[in-house]
Backbone as CSV, one residue per row, in Angstrom:
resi,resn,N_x,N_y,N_z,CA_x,CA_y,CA_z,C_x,C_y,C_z
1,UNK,-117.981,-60.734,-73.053,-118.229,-61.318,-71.755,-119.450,-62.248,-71.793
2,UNK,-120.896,-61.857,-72.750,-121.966,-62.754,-72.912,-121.116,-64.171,-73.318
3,UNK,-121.049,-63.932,-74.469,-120.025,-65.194,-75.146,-119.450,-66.225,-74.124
4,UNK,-118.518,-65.514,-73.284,-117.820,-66.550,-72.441,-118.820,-67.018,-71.162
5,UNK,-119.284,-66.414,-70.962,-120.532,-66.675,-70.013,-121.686,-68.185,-70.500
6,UNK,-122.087,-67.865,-71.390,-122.855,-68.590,-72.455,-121.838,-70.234,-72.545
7,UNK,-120.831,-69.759,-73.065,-119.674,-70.802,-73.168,-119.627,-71.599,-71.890
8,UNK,-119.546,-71.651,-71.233,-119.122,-71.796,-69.410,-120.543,-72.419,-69.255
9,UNK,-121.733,-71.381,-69.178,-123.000,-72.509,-69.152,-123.261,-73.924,-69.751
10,UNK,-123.053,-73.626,-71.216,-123.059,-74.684,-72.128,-122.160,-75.826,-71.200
11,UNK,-120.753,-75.727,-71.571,-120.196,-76.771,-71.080,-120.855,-77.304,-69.763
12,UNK,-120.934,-76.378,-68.799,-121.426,-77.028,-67.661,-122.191,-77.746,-67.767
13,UNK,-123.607,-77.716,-68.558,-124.728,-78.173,-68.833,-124.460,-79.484,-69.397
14,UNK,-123.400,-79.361,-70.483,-123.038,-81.234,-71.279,-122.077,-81.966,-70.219
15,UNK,-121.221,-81.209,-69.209,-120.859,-82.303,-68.340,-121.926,-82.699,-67.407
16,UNK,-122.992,-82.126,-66.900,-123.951,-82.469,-65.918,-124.685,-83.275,-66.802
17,UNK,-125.088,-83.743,-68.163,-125.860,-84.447,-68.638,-124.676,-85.301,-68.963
18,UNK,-123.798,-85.522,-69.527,-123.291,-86.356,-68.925,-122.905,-87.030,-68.153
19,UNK,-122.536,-86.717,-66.784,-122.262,-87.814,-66.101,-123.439,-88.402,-65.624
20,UNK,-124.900,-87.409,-65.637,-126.127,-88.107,-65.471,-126.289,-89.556,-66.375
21,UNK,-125.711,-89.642,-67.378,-126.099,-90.814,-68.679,-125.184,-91.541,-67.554
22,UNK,-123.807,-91.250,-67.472,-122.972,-92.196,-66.706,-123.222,-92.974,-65.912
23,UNK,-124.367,-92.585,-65.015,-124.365,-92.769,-63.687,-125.783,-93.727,-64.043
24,UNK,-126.477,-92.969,-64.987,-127.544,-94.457,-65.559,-127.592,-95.456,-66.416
25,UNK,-125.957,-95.388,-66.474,-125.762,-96.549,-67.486,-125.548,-97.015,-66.616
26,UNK,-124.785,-97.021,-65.767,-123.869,-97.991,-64.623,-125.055,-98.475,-63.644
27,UNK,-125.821,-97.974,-63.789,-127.165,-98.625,-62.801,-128.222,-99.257,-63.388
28,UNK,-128.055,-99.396,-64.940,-128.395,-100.122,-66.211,-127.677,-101.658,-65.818
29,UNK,-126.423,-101.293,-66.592,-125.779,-102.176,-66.185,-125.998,-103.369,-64.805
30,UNK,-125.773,-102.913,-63.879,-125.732,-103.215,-62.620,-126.758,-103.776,-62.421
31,UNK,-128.103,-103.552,-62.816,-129.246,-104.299,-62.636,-129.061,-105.711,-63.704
32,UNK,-129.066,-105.041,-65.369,-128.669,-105.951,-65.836,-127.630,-107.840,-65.413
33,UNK,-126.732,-107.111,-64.645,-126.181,-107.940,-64.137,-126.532,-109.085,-63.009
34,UNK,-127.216,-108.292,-62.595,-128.509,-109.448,-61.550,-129.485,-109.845,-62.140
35,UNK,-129.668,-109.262,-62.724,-131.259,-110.093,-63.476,-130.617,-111.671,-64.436
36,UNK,-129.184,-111.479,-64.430,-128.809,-112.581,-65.694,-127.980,-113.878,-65.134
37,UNK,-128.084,-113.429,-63.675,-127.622,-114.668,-63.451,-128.369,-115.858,-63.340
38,UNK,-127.679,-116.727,-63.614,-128.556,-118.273,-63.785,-128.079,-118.973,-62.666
39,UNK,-129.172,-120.242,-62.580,-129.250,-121.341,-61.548,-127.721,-122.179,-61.759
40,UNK,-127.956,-123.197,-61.434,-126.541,-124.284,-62.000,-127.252,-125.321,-62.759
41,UNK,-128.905,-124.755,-62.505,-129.487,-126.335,-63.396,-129.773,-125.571,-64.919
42,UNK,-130.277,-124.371,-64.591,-130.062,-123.945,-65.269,-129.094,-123.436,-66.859
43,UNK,-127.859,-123.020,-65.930,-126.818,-123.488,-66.662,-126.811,-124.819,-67.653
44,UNK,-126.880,-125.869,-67.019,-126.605,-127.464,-67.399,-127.532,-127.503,-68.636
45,UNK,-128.616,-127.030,-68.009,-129.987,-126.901,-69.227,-129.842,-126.551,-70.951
46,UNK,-128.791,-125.602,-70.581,-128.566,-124.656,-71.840,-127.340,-125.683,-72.048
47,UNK,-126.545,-125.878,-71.443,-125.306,-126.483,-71.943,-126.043,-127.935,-72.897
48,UNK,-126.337,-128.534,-72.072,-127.249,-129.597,-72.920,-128.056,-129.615,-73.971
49,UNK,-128.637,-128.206,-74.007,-129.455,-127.686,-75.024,-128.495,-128.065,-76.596
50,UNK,-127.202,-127.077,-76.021,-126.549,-126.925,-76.936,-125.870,-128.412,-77.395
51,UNK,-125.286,-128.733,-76.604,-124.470,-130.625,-77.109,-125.566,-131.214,-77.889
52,UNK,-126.809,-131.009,-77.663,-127.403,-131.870,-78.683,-127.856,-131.604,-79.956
53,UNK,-127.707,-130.250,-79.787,-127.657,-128.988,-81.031,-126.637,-129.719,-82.079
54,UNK,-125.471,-129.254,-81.299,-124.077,-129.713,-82.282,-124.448,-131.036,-82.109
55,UNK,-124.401,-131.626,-81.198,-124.314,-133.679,-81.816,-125.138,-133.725,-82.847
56,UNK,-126.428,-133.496,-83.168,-127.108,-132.947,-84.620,-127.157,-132.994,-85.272
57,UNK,-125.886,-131.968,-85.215,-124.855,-131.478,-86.555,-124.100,-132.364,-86.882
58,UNK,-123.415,-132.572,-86.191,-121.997,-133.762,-86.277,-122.533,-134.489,-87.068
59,UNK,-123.972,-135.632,-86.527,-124.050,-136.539,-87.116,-125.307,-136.400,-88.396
60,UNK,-125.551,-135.341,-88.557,-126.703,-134.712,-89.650,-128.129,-136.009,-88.947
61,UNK,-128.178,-135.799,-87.817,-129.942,-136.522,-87.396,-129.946,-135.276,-86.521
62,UNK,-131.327,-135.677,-87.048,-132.610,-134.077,-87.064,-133.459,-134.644,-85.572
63,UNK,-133.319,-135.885,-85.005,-133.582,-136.588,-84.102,-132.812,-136.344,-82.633
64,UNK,-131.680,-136.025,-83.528,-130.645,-135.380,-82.207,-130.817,-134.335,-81.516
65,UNK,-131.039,-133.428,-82.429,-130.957,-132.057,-82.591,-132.383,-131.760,-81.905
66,UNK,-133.604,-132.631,-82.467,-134.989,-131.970,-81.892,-135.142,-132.034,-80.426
67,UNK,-133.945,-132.717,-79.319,-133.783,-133.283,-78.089,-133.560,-131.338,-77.467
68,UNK,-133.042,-130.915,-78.405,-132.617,-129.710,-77.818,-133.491,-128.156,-77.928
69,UNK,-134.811,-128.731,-78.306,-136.047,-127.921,-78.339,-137.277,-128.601,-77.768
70,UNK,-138.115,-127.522,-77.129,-139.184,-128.165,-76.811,-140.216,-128.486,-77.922
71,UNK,-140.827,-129.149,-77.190,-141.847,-130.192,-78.334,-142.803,-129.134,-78.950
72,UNK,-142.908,-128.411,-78.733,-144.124,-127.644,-80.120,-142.925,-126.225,-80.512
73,UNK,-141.767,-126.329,-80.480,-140.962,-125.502,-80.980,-141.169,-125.568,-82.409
74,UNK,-140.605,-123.821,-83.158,-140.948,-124.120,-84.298,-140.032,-123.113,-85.120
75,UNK,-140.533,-123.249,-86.579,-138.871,-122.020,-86.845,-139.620,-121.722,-88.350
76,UNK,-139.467,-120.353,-88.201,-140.038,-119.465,-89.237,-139.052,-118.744,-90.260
């Protein structure tokens, strides 16, 4: 009877810590999700970032490419 008793606690105990993780992931999440939204200039910013990244590339100038970092950017 200890045994099954013991048994019955246990489980209870890993579903209550579980759905606790559940319930703070999803409110992880959920914040996450507001904190990441961007502007629309924003957006454009990065999009542009990137086209001049790849144009760059495409055309191997390092002139292109530096359009898409700020001026004391640097790379280690």
């Amino acid at each position: 009877m200890k045994k099954i008793l013991l048994v019955v606690t246990l489980c209870s105990l890993l579903i209550a810590l579980s759905n606790n993780n559940v319930n703070k992931n999803n409110s992880n999440e959920s914040k996450m999700n507001r904190e990441m939204k961007a502007t629309k200039v924003q957006k454009e910013g990065v999009e542009q970032a990137i086209e001049y990244y790849m144009e760059g590339g495409r055309q191997a100038d390092g002139s292109i490419t530096a359009k898409a970092f700020t001026e004391n950017a640097t790379m280690s």
